[in-house]
C-alpha positions in Angstrom: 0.0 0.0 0.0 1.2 3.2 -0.7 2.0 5.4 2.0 3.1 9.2 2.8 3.7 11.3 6.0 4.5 14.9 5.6 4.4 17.9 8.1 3.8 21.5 7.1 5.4 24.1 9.6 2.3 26.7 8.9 -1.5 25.5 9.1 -2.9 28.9 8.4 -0.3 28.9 5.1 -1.3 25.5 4.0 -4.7 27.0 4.3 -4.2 30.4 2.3 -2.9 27.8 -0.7 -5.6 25.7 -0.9 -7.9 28.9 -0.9 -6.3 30.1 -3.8 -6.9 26.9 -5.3 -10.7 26.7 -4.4 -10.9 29.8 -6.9 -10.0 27.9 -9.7 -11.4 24.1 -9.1 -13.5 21.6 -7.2 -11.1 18.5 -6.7 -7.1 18.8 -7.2 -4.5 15.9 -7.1 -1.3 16.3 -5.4 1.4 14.1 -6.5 4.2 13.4 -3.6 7.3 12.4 -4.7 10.9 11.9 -3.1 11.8 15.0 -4.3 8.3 17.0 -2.9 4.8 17.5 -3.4 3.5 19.0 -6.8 -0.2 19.7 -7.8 -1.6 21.1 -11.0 -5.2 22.8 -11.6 -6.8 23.7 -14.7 -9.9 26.0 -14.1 -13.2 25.0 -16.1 -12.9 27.7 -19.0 -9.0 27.3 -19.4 -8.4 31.1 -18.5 -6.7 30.2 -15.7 -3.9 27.8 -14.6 -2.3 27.3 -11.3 0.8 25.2 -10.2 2.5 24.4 -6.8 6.0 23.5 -6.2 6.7 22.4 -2.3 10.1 20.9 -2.3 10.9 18.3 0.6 12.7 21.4 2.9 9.4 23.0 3.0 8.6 20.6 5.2 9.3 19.8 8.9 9.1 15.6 8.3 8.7 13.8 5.1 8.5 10.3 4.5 7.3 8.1 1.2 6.9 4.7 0.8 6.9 4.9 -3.0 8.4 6.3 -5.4 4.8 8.3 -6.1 1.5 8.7 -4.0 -1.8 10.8 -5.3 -3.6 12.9 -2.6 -6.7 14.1 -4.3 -9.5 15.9 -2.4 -12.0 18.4 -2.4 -10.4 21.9 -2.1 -13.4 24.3 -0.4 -14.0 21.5 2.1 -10.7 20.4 3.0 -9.7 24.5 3.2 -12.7 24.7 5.7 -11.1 22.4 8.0 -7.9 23.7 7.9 -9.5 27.3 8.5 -9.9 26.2 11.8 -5.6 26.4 12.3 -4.2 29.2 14.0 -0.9 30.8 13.5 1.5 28.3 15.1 0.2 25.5 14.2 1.7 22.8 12.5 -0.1 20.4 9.3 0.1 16.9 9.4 -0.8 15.0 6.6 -1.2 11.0 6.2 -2.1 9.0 2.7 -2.5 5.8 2.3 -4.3 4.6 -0.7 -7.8 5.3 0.4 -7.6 7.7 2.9 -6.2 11.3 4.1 -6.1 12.0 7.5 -5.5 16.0 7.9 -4.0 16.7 11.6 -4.0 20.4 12.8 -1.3 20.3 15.7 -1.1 23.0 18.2 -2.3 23.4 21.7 -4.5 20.5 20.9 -4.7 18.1 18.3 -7.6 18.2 15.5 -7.5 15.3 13.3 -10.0 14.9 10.6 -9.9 11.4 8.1 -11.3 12.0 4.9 -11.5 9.4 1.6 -8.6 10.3 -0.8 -10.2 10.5 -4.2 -9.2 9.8 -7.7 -9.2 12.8 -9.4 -7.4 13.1 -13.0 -4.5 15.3 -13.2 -5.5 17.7 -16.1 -3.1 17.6 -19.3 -1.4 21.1 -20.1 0.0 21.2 -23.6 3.9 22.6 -23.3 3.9 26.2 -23.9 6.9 27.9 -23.8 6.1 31.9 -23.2 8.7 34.6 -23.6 7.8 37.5 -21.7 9.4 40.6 -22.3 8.7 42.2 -18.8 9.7 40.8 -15.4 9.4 43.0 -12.3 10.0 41.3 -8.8 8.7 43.1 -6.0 7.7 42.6 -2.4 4.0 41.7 -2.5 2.0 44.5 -0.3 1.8 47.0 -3.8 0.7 45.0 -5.8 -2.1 44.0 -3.2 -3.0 46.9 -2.7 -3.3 48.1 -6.3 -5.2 45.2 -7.0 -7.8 45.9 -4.4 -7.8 49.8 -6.0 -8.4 48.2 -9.3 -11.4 45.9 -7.9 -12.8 49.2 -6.6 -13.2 51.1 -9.8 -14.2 48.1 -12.4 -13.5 44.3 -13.6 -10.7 44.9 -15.6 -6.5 45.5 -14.5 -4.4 46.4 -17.2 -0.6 46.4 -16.6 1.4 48.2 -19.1 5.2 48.6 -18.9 5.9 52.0 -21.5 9.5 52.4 -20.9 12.5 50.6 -19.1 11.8 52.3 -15.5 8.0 52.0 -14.7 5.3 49.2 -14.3 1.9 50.4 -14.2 -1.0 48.4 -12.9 -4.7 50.1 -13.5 -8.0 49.4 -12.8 -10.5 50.2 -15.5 -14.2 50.3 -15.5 -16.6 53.1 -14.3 -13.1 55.1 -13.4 -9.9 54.6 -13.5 -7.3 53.6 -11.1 -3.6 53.8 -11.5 -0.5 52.7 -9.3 2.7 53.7 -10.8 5.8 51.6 -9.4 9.5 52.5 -10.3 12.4 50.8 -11.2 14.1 52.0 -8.2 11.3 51.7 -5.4 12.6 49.8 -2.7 9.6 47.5 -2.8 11.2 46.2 -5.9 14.3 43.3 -6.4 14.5 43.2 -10.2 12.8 45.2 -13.3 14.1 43.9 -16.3 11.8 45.4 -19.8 13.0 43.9 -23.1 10.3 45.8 -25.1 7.2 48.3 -23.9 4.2 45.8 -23.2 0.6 46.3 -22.0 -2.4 43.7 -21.8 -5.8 43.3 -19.5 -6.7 40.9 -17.3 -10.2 40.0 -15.4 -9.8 41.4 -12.2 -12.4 38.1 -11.0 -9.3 36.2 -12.0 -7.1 37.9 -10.3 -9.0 38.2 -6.6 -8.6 34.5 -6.3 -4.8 34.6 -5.9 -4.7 37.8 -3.2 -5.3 35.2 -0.6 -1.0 33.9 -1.6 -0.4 37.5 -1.3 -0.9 36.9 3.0 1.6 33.9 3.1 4.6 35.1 -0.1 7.4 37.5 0.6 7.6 38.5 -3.1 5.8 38.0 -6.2 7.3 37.9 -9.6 5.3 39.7 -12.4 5.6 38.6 -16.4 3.7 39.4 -19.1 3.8 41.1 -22.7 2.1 43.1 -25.2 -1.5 41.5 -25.2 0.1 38.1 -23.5 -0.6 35.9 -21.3 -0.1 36.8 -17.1 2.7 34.5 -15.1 2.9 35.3 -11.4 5.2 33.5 -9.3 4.7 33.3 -5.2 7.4 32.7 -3.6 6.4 30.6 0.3 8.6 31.6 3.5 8.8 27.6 4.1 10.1 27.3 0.3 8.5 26.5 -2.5 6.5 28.6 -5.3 2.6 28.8 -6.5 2.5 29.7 -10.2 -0.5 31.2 -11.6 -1.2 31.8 -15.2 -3.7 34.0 -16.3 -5.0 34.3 -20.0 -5.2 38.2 -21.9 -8.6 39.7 -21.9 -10.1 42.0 -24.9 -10.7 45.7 -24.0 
């Protein structure tokens, strides 16, 4: 029977991931490996893709009694029972074949045993984007310019015009527009091959503010009328990748 044992340092973390994930799909599959614990989600209209990366270091104890076991679950339930971590708390999670058992360990223990279901891992076609823009940047602006964007319409348009500033603008009823520069200290690198600008369904991009609480940086790629690649990076390690299809103006 195949078997896995992993601990999470962070609950509430565990918890903001899965959220994200709810956003986009019903059931997900994570595949553990020796090498760490992947999972890939397709949403329904293929707008939206999302991938997570958690390398063995990200956790606090990881065994695997094969050389692959599937975890598949339902995302909004399984998030509802780990909304009941608090900061400190650790995640401990046992598959066997049939069954999960999610542990939330802190002051007490809450340990809930749910069937582990077999749900298909979609297939993404290889697509290799070049993106002529790549900012990094600590993650509180671009929070916060999302949620001006949100106020104002449904759409966020990010448009790079030169080599020193990224703008990110909410368009609808009004306008909204943050302007971040080359060298604000929220940002690590700003790299722009060639001027870019493309929209993006601000619906789309609400269901990944909930990373924003657990990442210390987000990378931001795109291009002219292109295709949106975010990159989370996680305190314990580990990235969530989310891929967001152009939308017409």
């Amino acid at each position: 029977m195949a078997r896995a044992r992993l601990s999470y340092p962070d609950a509430k973390s565990f918890y903001n991931i899965l959220e994200a994930l709810s956003k986009i799909v019903d059931e997900v599959s994570m595949t553990i490996r020796q090498d760490g614990v992947t999972a890939v989600a397709l949403d329904p209209a293929h707008v939206a893709l999302i991938k997570i990366e958690l390398p063995v270091d990200s956790f606090v104890e990881y065994e695997v009694e094969d050389s692959e076991v599937k975890l598949g679950f339902n995302v909004a339930n399984t998030a509802k029972i780990l909304k009941r971590g608090k900061k400190g708390d650790k995640l401990d999670i046992e598959v066997t074949d049939d069954r999960v058992t999610w542990s939330i360990v802190g002051a007490t223990i809450k340990r809930y045993r749910l069937l582990n279901l077999d749900v298909p891992t979609p297939e993404i076609p290889e697509t290799q984007l070049e993106f002529k823009i790549h900012v990094a940047m600590i993650v509180d602006p671009f929070k916060n310019a999302l949620k001006d964007a949100e106020a104002v319409g449904d759409t966020v348009e990010l448009e790079a015009p030169d080599e020193e500033t990224l703008i990110i603008r909410g368009i609808g009823a009004a306008t909204a527009e943050a302007r971040i520069r080359r060298e604000s200290p929220a940002v690590v690198e700003f790299e722009v091959k060639e001027p870019g600008k493309a929209a993006y369904s601000i619906d789309y991009l609400k269901h990944v503010v909930s990373l924003t609480k657990v990442a210390d940086t987000i990378v931001i790629e795109f291009s002219n009328d292109m295709p949106l690649r975010l990159e989370f990076q996680l305190p314990a390690g580990g990235k969530v990748t989310y891929l967001l299809a152009p939308k017409s103006i």
